[in-house]
N, C-alpha and C positions, 0 to 999 in steps of 0.2 A: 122356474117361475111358472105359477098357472097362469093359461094362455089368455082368459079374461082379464087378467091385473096387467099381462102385456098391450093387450088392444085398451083397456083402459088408460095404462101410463102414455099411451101413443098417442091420447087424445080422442082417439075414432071413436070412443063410446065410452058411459058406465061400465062398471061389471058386469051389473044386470041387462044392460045392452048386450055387450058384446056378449053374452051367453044366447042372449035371443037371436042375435047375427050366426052364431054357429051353428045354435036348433035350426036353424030357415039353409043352413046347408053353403053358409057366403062365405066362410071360413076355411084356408086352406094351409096346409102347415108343408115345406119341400114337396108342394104338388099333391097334398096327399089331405082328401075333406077332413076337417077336424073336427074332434068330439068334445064336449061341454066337458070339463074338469081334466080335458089334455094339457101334458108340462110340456114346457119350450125352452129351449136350451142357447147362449149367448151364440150367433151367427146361422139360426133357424131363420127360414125365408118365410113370414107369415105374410099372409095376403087376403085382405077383403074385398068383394068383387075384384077381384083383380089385381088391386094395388097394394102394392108392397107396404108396411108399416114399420115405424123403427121410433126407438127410442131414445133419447141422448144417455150416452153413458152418468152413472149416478156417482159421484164423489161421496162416499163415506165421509160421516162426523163424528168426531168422538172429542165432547166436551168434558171438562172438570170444574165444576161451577162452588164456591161455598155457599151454599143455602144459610139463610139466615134465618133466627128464630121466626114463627108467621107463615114462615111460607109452607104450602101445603103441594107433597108431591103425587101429583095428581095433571092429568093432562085436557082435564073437566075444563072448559073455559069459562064456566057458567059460575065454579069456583072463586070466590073473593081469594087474591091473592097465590093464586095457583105458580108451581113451577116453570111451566111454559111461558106465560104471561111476563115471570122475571127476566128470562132467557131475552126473549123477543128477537129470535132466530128465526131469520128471514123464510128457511123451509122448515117440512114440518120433524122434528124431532120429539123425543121419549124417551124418561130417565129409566136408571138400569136399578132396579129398586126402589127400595123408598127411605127416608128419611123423617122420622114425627116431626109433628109441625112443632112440637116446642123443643125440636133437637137440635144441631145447627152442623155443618160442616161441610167433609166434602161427599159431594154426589156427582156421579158421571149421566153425560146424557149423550143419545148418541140417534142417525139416524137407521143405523144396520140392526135390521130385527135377528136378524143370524147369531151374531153374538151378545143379547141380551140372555139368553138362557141358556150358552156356555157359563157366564158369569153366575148367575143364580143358580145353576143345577146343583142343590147341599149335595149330594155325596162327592163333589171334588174338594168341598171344605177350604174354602177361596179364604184368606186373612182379610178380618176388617180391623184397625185399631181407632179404640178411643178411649178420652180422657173423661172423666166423668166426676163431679163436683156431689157430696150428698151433705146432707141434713147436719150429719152428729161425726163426733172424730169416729176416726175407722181405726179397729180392731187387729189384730191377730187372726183371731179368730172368725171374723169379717170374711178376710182374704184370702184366708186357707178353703172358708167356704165358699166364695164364690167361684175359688180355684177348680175345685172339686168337682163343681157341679149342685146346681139348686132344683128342686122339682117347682115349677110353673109349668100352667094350661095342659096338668095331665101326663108330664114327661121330663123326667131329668136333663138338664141341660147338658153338654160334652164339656170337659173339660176344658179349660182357659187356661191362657196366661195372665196374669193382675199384678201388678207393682205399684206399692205406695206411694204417691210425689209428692203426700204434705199429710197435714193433719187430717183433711178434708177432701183432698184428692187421691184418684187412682186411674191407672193406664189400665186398658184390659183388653186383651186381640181373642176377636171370636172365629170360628170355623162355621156358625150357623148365624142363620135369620132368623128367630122365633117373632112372631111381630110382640113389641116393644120390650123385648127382650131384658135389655140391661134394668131398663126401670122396672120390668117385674120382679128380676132377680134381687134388686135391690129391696125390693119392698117385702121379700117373702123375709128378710132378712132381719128385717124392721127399721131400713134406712128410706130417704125418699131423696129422689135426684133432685138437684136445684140446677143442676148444668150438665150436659151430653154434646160432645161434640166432636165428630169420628175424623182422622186425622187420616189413615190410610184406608185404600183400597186394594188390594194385591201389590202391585207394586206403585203404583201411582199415589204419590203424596199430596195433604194439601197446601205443605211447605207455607209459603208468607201471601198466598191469594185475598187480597180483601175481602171483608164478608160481602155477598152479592155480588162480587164478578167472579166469571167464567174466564176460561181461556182453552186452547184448542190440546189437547193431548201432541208432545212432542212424538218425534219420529222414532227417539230411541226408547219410550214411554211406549208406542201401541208397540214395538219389536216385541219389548220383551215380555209385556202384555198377551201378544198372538202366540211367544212360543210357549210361556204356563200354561195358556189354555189349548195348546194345539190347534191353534186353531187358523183358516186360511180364510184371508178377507175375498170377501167375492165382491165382484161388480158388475154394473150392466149399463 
């Protein structure tokens, strides 16, 4: 953690404070003066004039909420109708991507900035799955193409999974985020989505969650979660 966001978490000052506390030389890291943009590491003795500082260890959140059509994923509070606002989670948290405001389903949110761009980093090609409702009956020919690969914004899309569930409907698991992706593919097509709404995220489902509530990611949900993405929760 940089040392400024520790004296800030600790209360003793802003960022921009506690940077001006280090320039002035009142900042000491194991006895030893510390330098503006110095990292601190979990059982470092940092001290301003003298006195020791600390922070209450942080409990990780990691929500699964279904977003309903309206809402807009955005952490704007200024925003009518914004994701956070729905949430109204008492500290502050940030969804792990986004969701179009006329899309609906699930979205994770969470308070750990660490593993928000293990999740989004495309070349690990994370599974999202969703159902998506269009315009006119769908094709053969539809689905082979969407399978394939569409070009939108400049770039062929990676191959998918898609399987038919009715006349009108289809499942389809992507490997990327292109932003609004499905409805462009759809549209290059000459289909126009009347309904989007993504069912999985790696391995977290959105199983029978009413639209508009959340609930806390299970224990065996973040396991096996942290072991696809390698990845180690840290705390402080």
């Amino acid at each position: 953690m940089r040392l400024n966001k520790f004296i800030s978490e600790s209360g003793k000052a802003s960022r921009r404070g506690a940077d001006k506390l280090i320039e002035q030389g009142r900042v000491y890291v194991n006895g030893k003066k510390a330098k503006v943009g110095s990292q601190v590491e979990p059982g470092d003795d940092v001290r301003v004039d003298g006195n020791q500082l600390y922070i209450a260890p942080k409990s990780n959140v990691y929500i699964a909420l279904n977003k309903p059509v309206g809402i807009t994923s955005t952490t704007e509070k200024n925003v009518k109708g914004n994701i956070v606002d729905l949430v109204n989670y008492p500290s502050r948290i940030f969804h792990i991507g986004r969701l179009d405001k006329d899309s609906e389903g699930l979205i994770l949110l969470t308070n750990d900035g660490d593993i928000v761009n293990e999740i989004l980093r495309s070349e690990n090609r994370h599974e999202k799955e969703y159902v998506v409702s269009v315009d006119r009956p769908i094709t053969p020919e539809f689905l082979e193409q969407m399978a394939a690969g569409v070009k939108i914004l400049g770039t062929k899309t990676l191959p998918c999974e898609v399987e038919q569930l009715s006349k009108f409907d289809f499942k389809i698991i992507l490997t990327q985020g292109l932003n609004r992706q499905i409805r462009r593919m759809c549209e290059a097509l000459g289909y126009t989505v009347c309904r989007l709404q993504r069912l999985r995220i790696m391995n977290i489902e959105l199983g029978n969650l009413p639209v508009g509530q959340w609930r806390y990611l299970s224990k065996k949900e973040k396991s096996r979660l942290f072991d696809d993405l390698d990845y180690q929760e840290k705390e402080w």
